[in-house]
C-alpha positions as CSV (number, residue, x, y, z in Angstrom):
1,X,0.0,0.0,0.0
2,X,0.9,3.5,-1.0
3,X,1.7,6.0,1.5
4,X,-1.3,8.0,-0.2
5,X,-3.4,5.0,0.0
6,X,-2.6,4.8,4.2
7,X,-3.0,8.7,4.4
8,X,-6.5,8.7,3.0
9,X,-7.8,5.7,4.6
10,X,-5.9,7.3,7.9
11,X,-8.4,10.4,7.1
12,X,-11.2,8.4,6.0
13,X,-11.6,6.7,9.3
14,X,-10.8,10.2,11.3
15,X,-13.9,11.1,9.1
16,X,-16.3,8.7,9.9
17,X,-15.5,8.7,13.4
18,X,-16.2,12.2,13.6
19,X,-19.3,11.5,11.8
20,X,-20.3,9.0,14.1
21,X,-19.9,11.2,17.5
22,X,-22.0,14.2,16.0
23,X,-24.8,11.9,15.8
24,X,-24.4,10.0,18.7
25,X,-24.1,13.7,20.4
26,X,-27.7,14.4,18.1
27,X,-29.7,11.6,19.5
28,X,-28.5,12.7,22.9
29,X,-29.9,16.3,22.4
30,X,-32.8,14.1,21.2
31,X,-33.1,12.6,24.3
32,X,-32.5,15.7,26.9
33,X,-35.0,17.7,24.6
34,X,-37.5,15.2,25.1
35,X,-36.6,14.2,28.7
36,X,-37.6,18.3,29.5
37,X,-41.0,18.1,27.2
38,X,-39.5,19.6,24.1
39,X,-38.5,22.7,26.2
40,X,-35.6,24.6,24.7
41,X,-32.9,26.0,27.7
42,X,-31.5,29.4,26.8
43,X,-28.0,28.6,28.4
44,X,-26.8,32.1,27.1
45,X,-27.9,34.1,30.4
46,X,-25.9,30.9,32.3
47,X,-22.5,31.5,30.9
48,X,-22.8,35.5,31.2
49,X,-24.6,35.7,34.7
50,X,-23.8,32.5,36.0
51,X,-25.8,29.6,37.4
52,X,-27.7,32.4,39.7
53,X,-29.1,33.7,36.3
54,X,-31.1,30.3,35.9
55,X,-32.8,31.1,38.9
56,X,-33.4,35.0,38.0
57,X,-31.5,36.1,40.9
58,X,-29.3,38.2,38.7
59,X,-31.9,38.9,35.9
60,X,-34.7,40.7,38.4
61,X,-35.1,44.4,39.0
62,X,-34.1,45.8,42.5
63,X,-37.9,46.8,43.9
């Protein structure tokens, strides 16, 4: 075998891994989605506010 033959089947199988893991990672998102009752999570307000943002501790006006 070629060392072009080895580099594309080397690339190939890099390939279909990584095809492999973004389903496996979509039938997981599948599952959560559905596990919450279709219910979409905004994580945005998480990563900038931190967890206390889920909870709207961070998100309320002062009274």
């Amino acid at each position: 075998m070629s060392k072009e033959m080895g580099a594309v089947l080397v690339f190939g199988a890099i390939i279909v891994i990584a095809l492999v893991m973004f389903a496996a990672e979509r039938r997981g998102v599948a599952k959560r989605k559905e596990a919450r009752g279709g219910r979409e999570i905004d994580v945005s307000n998480l990563i900038a506010f931190g967890s206390a943002a889920g909870e709207g501790e961070k998100t309320k006006t002062p009274k």
